[in-house]
N, C-alpha and C positions, 0 to 999 in steps of 0.2 A: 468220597472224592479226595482227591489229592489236593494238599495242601497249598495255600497260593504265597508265594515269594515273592516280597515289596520292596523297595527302597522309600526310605526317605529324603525328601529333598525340603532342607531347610528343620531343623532340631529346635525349635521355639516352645514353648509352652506348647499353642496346640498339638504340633506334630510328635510330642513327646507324647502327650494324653491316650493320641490314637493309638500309636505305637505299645501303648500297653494291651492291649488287645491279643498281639502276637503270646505277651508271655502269660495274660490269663486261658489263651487258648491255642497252645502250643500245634496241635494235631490239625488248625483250622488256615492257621498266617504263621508264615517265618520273615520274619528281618533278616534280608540279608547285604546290606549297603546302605551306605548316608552319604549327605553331602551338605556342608554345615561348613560357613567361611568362621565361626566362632573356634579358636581349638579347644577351650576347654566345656563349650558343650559337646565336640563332637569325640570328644575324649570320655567323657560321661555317658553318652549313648553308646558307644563302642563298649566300654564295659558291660553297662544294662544289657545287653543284647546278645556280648560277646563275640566281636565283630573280630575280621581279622584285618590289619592296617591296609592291605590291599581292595580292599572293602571301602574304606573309610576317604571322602576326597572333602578338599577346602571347598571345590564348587560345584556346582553343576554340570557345566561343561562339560569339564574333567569327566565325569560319571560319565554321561553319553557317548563321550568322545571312546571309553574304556567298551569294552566287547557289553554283550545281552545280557543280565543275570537276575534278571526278577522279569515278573508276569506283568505286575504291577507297580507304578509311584504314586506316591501322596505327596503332594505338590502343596507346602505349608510355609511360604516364604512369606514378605511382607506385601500389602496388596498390589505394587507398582511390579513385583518380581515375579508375577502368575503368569503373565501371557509369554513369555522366551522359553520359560523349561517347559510347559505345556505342551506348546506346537512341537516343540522339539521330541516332547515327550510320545507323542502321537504319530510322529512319522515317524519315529523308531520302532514305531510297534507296542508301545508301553499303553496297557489298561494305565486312565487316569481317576486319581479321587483329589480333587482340587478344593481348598481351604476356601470360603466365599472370602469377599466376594471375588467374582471372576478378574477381573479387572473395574480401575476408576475412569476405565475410556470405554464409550459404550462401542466404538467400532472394534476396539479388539474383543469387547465380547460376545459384538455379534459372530468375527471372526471364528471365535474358539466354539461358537455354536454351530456354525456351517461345517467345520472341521469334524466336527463330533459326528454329526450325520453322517458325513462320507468316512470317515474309518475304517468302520464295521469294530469299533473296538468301545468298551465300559466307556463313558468320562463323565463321572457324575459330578456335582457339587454339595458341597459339605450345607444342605440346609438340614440341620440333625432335626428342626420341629417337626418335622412330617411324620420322622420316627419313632416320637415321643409318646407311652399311651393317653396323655393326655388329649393330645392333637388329634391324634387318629380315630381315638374314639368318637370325638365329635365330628369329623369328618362320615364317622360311620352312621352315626346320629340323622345327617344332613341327610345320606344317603337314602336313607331306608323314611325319611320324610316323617321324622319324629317331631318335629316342629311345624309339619305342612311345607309350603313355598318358602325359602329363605328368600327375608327381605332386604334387612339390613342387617349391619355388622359393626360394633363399636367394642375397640380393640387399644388397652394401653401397653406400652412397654415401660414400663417403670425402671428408669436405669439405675437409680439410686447416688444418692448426693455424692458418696464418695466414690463408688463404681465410676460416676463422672470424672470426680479430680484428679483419680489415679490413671484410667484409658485417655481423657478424652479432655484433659489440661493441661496435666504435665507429662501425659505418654505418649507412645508412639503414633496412637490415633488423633491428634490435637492440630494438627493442622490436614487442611483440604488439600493443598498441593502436592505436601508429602507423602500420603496416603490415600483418602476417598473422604467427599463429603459425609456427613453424622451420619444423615439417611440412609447412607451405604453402606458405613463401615457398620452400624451398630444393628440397622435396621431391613439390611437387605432379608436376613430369615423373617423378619414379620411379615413382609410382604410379598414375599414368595408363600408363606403358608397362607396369609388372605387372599392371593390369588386362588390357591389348589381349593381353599374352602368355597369362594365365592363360584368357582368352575363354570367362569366364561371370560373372555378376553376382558382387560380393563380398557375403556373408550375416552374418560378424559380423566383428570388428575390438578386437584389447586393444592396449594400447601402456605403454609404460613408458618414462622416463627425467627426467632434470633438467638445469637448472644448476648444475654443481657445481664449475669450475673458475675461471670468470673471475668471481668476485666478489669484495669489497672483504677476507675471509678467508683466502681466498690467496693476497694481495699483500706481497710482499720487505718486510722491516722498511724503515722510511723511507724506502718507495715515495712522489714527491709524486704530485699530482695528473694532473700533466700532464709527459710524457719530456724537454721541455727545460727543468724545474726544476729542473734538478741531482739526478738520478737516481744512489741510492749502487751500483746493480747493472748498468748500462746497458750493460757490457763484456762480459755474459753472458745477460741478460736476452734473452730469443725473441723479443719484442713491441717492442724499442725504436724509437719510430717513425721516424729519422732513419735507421736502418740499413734500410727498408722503402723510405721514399719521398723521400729526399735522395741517391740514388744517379743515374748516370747512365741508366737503366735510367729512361723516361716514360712507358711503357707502359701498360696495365693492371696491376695495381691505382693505379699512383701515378697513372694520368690520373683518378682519378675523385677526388681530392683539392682541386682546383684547376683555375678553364677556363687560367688561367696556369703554365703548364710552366716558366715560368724559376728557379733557385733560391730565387731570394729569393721570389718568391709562393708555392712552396711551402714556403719555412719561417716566414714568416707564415701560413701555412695549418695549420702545427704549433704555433703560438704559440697560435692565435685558433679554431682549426676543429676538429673532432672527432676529426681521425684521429689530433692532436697527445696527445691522452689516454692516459694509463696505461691498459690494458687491467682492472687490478681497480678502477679507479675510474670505471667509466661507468655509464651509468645503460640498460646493459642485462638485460633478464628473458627471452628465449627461451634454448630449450635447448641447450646444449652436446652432448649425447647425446643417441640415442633408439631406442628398438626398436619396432618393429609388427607385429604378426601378424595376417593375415589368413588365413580361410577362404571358398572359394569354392561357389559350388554346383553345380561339377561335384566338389565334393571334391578341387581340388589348394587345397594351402595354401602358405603365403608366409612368409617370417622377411626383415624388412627391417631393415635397421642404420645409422642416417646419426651417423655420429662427427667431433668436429672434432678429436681426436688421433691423423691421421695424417700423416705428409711428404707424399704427393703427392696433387693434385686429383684422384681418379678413382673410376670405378663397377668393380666387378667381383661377377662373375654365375654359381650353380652351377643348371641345372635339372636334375631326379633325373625320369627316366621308369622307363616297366616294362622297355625292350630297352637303355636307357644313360643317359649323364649327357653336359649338356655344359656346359660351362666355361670361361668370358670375362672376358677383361680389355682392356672397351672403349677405354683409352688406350695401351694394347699392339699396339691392334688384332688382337687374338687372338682365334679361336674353339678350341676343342678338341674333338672328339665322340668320346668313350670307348663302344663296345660292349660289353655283357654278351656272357659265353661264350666269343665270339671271343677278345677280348682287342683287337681293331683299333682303333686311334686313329687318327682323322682331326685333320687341323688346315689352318683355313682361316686365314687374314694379308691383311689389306689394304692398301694403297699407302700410305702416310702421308699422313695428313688433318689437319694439325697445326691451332692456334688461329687461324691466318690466315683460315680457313675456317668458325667457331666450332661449338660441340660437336658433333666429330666431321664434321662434314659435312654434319650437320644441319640450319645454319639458313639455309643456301644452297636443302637440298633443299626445307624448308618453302615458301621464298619461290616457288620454282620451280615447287610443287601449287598453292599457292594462286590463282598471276597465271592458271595452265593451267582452276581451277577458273572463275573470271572469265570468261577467256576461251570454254567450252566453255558459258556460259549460267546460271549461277549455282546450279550444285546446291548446295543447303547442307550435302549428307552426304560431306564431305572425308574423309582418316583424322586428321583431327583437332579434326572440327564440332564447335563448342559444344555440340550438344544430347549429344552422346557423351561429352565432358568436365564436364558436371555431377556426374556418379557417380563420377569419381575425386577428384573437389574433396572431396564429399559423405565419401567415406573418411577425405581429411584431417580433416577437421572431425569426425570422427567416432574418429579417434586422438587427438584431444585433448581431446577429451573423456575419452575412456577412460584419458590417461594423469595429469590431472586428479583426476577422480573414483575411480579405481584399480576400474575398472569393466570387464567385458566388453560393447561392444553391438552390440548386434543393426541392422542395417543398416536393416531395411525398418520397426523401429520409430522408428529416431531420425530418417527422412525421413518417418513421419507427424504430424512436428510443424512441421512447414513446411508452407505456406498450398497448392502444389503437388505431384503425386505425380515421385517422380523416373523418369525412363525407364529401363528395363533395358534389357541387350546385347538381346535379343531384336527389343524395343520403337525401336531403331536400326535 
């Protein structure tokens, strides 16, 4: 099949990840346009890719505004900048692959769901767990009734202490207004993959948790503002940012501190930028904690846990059927399937799929359905179409409400206050 030809809209870390995909599979995606208000990332991907400046725009607009030249965009801006080049992108004709989540307004993301239907064009969303073999297989697991009836499902996301203080205190995820509530930004892929696992509409949804640790309250006596004020705890202190992103170590998280890697730009970048801040003195309001319970309407229910006081980045997963249980630790690469009766334990292990490849394997696989779905004619019913991802956004937005208002709600009431009705698994 002939090759499919993408732009990029918005050059950030993820859209740069994806974007590698073109040059480990040259014969499969071409780069052939960006649009990046930043110049000197969009000066960096132009090289990477080999762009020609007529190629290359500060915005989006711009891009649309200019003649047809790709099949496809990957729409990787910040969450508030999804729904304008989207819609734009879709009446121009553009296959979309959209960064989750959709939007932090649930009517534009019903919008971009009704949108998606009527096209007749790709527009999936970026939930890579689906395409992880860890996911899938247990999905496969569910299927073929390797556990009997699934019952229930108890599900953590382990954000990890400083995963938290670098996204989700002092970065661009740290506040609700600016971006999307915690639930959303961090957690909308758990709950799109509990949906697909659990495979029936979710009915109601309570949730509970706060900010309770990185606020200006549980900060060290004569904490300054900022880590290189002469910090009296900085020998002990978890957070101090010089032990984070002054090391030799450029990687992620300290590449997203600075387009310059060299020491001294990133310790102006601790002087003068946000990561440089005390962790109880920013001016973040999402949650540090949080629980969600769902029930579904085949009657399995859910207990989901996203914490940021754990050591390592990772998910792990117990489902309770009627013949066994099984039990994962996705960055173990671990399945386990315990039988009732018997006693027999199976356990499946996969090849190491380290972060070179990112979650899990994931975002390799996503890329690889998407260009296939392009290619095969444009169905828009991917396993990850927007019109199927509006109901798990819809959850989010509907655990935060409930943890909020200290409320239980009911699913199909808090989607009749939105202008459109939401599509159930059925209605997919």
């Amino acid at each position: 099949m002939n090759k499919v030809k993408v732009a990029l809209i918005g050059a950030g870390l993820r859209g740069i990840n994806y974007m590698e995909y073109a040059l480990q599979h040259p014969h499969e995606m071409e780069v052939v346009a960006v649009a990046e208000p930043n110049r000197q990332r969009r000066e960096l991907f132009q090289e990477r890719h080999g762009l020609e400046d007529a190629a290359c725009f500060e915005n989006w607009n711009d891009f649309f505004t200019a003649p047809k030249v790709a099949d496809a965009v990957f729409i990787c801006t910040q969450d508030k900048q999804h729904f304008e080049p989207t819609m734009r992108a879709l009446a121009a004709g553009y296959h979309v692959l959209l960064e989750k989540p959709m939007s932090p307004d649930p009517e534009e993301c019903i919008r971009m769901g009704e949108m998606a239907s009527q096209a007749g064009l790709v527009f999936s969303i970026c939930h890579v767990l689906r395409y992880t073999p860890f996911f899938s297989t247990i999905k496969e697991l569910l299927e073929r009734e390797a556990i009997g009836r699934l019952m229930s499902i108890q599900h953590n996301e382990n954000v990890g202490y400083w995963h938290q203080a670098h996204s989700f205190v002092r970065g661009n995820w740290r506040r609700t207004e600016d971006s999307s509530p915690m639930i959303l930004a961090k957690s909308c892929h758990d709950l799109d993959m509990l949906l697909w696992l659990a495979d029936s509409d979710c009915v109601r949804v309570s949730s509970f948790g706060s900010l309770s640790h990185f606020t200006a309250a549980q900060a060290p006596e004569g904490a300054p503002k900022r880590c290189l004020d002469g910090c009296p705890v900085s020998d002990e202190c978890l957070y101090y940012a010089p032990d984070h992103y002054l090391t030799e170590d450029t990687n992620w998280p300290t590449s997203a501190i600075s387009d310059d890697m060299s020491y001294d730009a990133r310790y102006q970048a601790l002087l003068e930028g946000p990561y440089g801040r005390c962790v109880y003195h920013c001016d973040n309001d999402v949650v540090d904690h949080q629980v969600v319970n769902m029930e579904f309407a085949n009657s399995v229910t859910v207990a989901f846990t996203m914490s940021a006081f754990t050591r390592d980045v990772s998910r792990t997963i117990k489902l309770m059927g009627t013949r066994g249980e099984i039990r994962g630790a996705m960055e173990k690469n671990e399945i386990e399937i315990i039988h009732f009766g018997s006693g027999k334990v199976e356990r499946i292990s996969f090849a190491d799929r380290g972060g070179h490849v990112g979650h899990g394997g994931g975002d390799m696989g996503l890329i690889k359905d998407f260009l296939r779905l392009v290619q095969t004619g444009g169905n828009n019913q991917g396993l990850t179409s927007a019109s199927r991802s509006v109901q798990s956004h819809l959850m989010a937005f509907a655990a935060e409400q409930s943890r909020v208002d200290g409320k239980i709600i009911e699913l199909k009431e808090f989607a009749q206050q939105f202008s459109t009705p939401i599509r159930t698994m059925s209605g997919n």
